[in-house]
Legacy VTK file of the C-alpha trace (Angstrom):
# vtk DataFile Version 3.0
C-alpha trace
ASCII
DATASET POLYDATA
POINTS 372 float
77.262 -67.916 -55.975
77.859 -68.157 -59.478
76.472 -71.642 -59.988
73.728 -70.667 -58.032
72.711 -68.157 -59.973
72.894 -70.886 -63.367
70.925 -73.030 -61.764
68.085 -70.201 -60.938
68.168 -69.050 -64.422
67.772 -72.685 -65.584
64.737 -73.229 -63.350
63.364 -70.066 -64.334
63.940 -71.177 -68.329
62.132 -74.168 -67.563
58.941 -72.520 -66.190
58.936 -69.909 -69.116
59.145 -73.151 -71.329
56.112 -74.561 -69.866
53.973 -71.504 -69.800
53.408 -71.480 -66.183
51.852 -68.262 -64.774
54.511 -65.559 -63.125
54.200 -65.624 -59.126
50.590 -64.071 -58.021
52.562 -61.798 -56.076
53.297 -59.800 -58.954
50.161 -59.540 -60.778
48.590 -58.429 -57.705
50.874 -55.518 -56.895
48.710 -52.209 -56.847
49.540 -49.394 -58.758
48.865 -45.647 -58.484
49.095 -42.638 -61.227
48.354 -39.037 -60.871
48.622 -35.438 -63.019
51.972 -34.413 -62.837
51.120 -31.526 -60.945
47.947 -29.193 -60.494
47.881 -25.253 -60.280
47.504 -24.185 -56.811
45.674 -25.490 -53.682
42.669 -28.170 -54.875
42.465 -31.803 -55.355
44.177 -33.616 -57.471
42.269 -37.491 -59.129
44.448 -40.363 -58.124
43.463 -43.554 -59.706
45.687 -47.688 -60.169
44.553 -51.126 -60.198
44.521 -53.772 -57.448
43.103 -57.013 -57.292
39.131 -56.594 -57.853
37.176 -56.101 -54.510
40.568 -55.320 -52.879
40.533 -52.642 -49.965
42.624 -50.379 -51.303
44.949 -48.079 -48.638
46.417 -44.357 -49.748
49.729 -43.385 -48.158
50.927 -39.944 -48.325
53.844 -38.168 -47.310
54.842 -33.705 -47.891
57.695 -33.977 -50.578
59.790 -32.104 -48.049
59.600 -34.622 -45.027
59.536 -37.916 -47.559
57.682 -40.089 -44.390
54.892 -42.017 -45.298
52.028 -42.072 -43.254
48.035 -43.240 -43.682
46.378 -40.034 -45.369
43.879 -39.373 -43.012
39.940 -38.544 -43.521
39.098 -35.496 -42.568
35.471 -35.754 -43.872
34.896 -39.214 -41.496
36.776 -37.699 -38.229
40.477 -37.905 -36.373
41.380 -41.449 -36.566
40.326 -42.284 -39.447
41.930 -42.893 -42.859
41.408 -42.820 -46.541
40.417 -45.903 -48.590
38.189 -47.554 -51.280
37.431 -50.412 -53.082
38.959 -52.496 -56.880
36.116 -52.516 -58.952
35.137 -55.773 -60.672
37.336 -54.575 -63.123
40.591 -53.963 -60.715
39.805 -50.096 -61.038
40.575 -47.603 -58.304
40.172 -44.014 -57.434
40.464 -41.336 -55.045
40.346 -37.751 -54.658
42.926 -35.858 -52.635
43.105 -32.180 -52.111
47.085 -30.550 -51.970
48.475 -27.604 -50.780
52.243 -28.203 -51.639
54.328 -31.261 -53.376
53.139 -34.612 -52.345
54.282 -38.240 -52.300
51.726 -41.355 -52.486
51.785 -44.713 -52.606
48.887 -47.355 -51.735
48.591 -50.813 -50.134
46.591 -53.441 -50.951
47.000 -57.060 -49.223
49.634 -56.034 -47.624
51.762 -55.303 -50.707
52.861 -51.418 -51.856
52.293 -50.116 -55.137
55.102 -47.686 -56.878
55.606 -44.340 -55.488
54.934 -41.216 -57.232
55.392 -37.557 -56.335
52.504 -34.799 -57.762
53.704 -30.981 -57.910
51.911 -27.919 -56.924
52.121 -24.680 -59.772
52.514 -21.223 -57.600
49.180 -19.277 -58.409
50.523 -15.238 -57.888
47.586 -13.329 -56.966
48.293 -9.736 -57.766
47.215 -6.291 -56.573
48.698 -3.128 -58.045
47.726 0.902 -57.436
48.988 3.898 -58.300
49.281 7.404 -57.896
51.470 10.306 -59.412
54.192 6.985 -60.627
54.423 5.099 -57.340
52.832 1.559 -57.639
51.856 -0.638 -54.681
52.510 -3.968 -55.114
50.392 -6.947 -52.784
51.302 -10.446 -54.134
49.847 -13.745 -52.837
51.149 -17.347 -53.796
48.876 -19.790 -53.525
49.834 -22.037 -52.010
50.357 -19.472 -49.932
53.776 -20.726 -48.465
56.439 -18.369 -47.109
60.466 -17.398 -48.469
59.384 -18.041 -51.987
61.386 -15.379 -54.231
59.187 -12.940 -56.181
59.911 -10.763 -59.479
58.117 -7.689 -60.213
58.830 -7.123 -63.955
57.761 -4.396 -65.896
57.210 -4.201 -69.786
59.913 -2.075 -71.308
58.974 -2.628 -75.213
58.202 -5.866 -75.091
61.543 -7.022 -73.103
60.682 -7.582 -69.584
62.795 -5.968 -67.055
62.940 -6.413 -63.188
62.075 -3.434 -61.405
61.696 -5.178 -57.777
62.293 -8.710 -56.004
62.185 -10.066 -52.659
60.860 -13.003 -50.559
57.259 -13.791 -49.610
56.853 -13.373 -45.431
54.329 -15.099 -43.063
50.955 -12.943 -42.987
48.744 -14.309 -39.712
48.110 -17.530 -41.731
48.854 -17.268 -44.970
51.910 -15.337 -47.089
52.649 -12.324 -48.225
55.148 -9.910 -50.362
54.506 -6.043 -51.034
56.434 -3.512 -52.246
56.756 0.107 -53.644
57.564 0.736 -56.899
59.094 4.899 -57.140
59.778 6.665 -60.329
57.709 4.573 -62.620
57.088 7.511 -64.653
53.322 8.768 -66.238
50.689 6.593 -68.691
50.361 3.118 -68.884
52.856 0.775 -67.712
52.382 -2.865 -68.027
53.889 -5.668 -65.163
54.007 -9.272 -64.166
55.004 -11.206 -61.123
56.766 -13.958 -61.665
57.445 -16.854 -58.171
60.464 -18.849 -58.446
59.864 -22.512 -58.074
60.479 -24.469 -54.717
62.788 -27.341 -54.860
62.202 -28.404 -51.735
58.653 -28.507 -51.298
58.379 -29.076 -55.412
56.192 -26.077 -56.149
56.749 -25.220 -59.642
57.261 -21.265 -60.877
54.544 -19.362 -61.533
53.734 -16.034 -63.482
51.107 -13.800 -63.040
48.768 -12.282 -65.775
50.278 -8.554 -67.242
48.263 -6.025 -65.571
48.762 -2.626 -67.159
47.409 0.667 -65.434
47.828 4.112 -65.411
50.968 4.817 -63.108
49.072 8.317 -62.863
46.477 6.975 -61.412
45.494 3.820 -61.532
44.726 0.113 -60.278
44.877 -3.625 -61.677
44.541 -6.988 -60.733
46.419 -10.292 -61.980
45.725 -13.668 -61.517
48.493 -16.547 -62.146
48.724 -18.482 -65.888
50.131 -21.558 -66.579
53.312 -22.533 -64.992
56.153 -23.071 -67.295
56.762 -26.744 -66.273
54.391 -28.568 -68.943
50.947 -30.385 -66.544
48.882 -33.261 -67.589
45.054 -32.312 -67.488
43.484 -32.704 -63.751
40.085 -32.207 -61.750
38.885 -28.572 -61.399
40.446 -26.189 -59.154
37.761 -26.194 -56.093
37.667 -22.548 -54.087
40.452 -21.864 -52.211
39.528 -21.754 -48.327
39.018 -18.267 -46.806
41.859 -19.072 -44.290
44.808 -20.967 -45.876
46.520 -23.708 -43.908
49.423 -22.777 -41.649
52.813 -23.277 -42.893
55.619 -25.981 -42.274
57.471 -24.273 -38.881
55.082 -22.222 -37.829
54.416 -24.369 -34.565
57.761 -26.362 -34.170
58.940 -29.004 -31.383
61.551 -27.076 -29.195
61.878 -29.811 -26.373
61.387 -32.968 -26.078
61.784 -35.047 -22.471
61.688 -38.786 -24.101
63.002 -40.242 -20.925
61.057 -39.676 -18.073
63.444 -38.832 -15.045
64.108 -41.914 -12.668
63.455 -45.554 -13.384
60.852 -46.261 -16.046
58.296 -47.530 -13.574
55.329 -47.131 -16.231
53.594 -45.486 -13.018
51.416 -42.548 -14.691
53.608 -39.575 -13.092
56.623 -41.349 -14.927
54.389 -41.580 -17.978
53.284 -37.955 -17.443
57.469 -37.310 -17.070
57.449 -37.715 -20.842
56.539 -34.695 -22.687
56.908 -32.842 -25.391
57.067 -28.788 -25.906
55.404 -27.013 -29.061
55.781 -23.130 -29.435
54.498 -21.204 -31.450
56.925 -19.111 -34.084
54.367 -16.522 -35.824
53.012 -13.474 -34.943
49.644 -14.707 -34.831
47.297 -17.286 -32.552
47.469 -20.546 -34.204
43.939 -22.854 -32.974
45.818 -26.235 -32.592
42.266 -28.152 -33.081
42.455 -31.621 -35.211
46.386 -31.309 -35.200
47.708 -34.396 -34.317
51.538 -35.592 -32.880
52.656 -38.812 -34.030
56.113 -41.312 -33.371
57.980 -43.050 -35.503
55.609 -46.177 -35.047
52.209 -44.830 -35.626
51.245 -44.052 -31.954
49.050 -40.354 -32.227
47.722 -37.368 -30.459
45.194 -35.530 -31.613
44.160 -32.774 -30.389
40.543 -33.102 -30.154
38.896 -29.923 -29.260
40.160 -26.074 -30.000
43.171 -25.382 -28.646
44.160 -21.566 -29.488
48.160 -21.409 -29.241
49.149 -17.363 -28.765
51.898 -15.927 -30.669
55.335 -16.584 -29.158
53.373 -19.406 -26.315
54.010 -23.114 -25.908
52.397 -26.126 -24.787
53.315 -29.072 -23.396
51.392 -32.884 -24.635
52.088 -35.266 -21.842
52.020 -39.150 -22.530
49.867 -40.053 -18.942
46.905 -39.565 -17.639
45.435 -36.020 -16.406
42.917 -33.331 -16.764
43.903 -30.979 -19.999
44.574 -27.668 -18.494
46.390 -28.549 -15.541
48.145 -27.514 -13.492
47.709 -24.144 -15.842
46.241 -24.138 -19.641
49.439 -24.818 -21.070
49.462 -28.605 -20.181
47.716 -31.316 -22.010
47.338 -34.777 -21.852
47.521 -37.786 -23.583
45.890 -40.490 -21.655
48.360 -43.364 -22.469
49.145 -46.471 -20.181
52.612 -47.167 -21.865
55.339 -44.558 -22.860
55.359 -43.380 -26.192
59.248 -41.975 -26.897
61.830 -44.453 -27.368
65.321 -43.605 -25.315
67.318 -44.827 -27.902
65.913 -43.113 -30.717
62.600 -41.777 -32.466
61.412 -39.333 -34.470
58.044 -36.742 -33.480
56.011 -35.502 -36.271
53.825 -32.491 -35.920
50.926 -32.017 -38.904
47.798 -29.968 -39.024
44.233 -31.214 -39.270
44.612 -31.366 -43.111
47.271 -33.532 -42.523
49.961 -30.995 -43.378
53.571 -31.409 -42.516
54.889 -29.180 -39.865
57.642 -29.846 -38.182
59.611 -32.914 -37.474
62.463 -33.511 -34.488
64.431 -36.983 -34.954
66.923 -38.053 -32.062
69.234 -40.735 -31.505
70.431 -42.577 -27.653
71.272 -39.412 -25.346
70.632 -37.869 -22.253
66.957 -38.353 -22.538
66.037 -34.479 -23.180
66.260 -33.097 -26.928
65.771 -29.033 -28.003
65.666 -30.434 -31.701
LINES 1 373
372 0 1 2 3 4 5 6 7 8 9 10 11 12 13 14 15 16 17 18 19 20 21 22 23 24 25 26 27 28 29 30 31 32 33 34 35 36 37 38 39 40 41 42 43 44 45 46 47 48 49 50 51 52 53 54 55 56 57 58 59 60 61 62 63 64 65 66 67 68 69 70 71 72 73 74 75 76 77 78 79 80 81 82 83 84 85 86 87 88 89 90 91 92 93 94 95 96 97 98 99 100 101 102 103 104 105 106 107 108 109 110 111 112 113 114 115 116 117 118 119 120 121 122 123 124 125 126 127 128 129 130 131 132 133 134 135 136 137 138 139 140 141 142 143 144 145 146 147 148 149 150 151 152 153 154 155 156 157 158 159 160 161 162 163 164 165 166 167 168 169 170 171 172 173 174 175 176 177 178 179 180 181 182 183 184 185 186 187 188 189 190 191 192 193 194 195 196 197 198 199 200 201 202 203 204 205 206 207 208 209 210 211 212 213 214 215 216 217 218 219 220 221 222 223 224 225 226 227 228 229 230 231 232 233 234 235 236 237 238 239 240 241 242 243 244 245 246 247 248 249 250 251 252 253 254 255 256 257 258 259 260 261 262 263 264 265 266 267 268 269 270 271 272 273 274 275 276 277 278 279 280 281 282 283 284 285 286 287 288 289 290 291 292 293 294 295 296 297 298 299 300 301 302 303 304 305 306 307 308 309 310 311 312 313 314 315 316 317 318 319 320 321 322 323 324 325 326 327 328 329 330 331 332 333 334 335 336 337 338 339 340 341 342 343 344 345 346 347 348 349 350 351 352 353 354 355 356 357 358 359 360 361 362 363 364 365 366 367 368 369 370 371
């Protein structure tokens, strides 16, 4: 191996001494950059170079689940994805809106680019009134993602001093975290909120503005300020939607039959023996529309119209043919002619119509039936 590896480094000498051009495959890698992060839910400007005239292909993955998948287009329809064009120059860029930590990479002739990862900064949005010294507190993060652990601090001479803390809860579809403040005395007081960051879905802390009211008798607002984790510039903030995106186990996969029972005919009551169960985990009806189901190859659902999934119900997507809402309006169906789960392994993703991660249920060779 040794000599081999002389030899190599001779030839490669050789071609360095001749000034011959590096292999094309090289040169005409893509490549992708991105802010660091961006503060709260909005787009983020992705840009990289690929060969000029080159279609160019975004990947994306939620930091959390690390699987790559084609980021689809919601502005062109289900089943369609995000792309765009070099320039003359072998310019790029696209615009892609996040609502937690995201991965990316694109493709361009086949060939990857690098991979980068783009944080999210926890916006608190705070509410505060008060009355004869108790303060309500009503905090939302935005992204509005539940268990994230907030501080109420409160200005004691200019040291800052926790006076509550807790963990943000699921709120019909967004997140939540209130809380009472007693004994807070008479005057003005002055707080913060301050939102640990989120490893996991890389969501970097966030404080709130100081809001100071009269404990007497008072109210104040607060709005979050830059997070402490320096941020390279980015595109503006656009409005944050009037109904935030569920969050990642709200709906979750809590069966899966990936081998139909019997022989494996491909007959469409065997294909319709393959299903999968979704239920619903929140207090709160959860309209399934544009959410799609996907294997570990690429093959999706989508499901195309609304689909309103009560709190604490379930559903069931079968791979065959047959009328959606039969035999009751639990059932649906996904009008394939070949099975879709593999027995000896595979891996169901669940993600909203934004393309959001929300659950996941990986299995290897077993009895055919998984509770993930």
């Amino acid at each position: 191996m040794r000599a081999r590896q002389t030899a190599v480094a001779a030839a490669l000498g050789c071609v360095a001494a001749l000034g011959l051009a590096a292999p094309a495959a090289a040169a005409d890698a893509p490549t992708i950059s991105a802010p660091a992060s961006r503060q709260g839910f909005g787009p983020i400007t992705l840009t990289g170079t690929a060969p000029a005239g080159a279609t160019v292909e975004l990947y994306e993955s939620a930091y959390k689940f690390n699987d790559f998948y084609p980021s689809p287009d919601y502005t062109r329809g289900a089943g369609t994805y995000i792309t765009t064009t070099a320039n003359s120059s072998g310019r790029w860029t696209l615009s892609r809106d996040l609502d937690s930590g995201f991965r990316f990479y694109v493709k361009a002739g086949g060939v990857e680019s690098n991979r980068i990862s783009v944080a999210v900064g926890i916006v608190p949005s705070v509410q505060m009134t008060a009355s004869n010294g108790t303060v309500n507190v009503n905090v939302e993060p935005d992204p509005g993602q539940p268990g994230l652990h907030v501080h109420v601090q409160r200005d004691n001479g200019g040291t800052w001093s926790e006076v509550a803390d807790g963990f943000s809860v699921q709120s019909g579809e967004t997140a939540t975290y209130s809380t009472t403040l007693t004994g807070q005395g008479s005057g003005v007081q002055s707080y913060r909120v301050v939102i640990d960051a989120d490893a996991d879905n890389n969501l970097l802390r966030g404080t709130s503005s100081t809001i100071s009211l009269n404990v007497g008798n008072g109210s104040g607002t607060g709005g979050g300020t830059t997070p402490t984790t320096p941020t390279t510039p980015t595109t503006p903030t656009a409005p944050k939607p009037a109904t935030p995106s569920v969050q990642a186990g709200a709906v979750q996969f809590t069966k899966i039959q990936y081998n139909s029972p019997g022989a494996d005919s491909g007959s469409n009551s065997s294909l319709n023996g393959e299903w999968v169960r979704l239920t619903n985990k929140t207090k709160a009806t959860i309209n399934l529309k544009g959410w799609t189901i996907r294997d570990a190859s690429g093959k999706v659902y989508t499901f195309s119209s609304d689909f309103r999934l009560g709190a604490g119900k379930y559903a069931y997507v079968h791979t065959g043919k047959g009328t959606n809402g039969r035999p009751d309006a639990q059932h649906r169906y996904w009008n394939r002619t070949g099975y879709v789960w593999n027995n000896s392994g595979d891996t169901a993703y669940l993600r909203t119509n934004t393309g959001k991660s929300i659950d996941s249920c990986k299995w290897g060779k077993g009895s055919g039936v998984t509770y993930c």
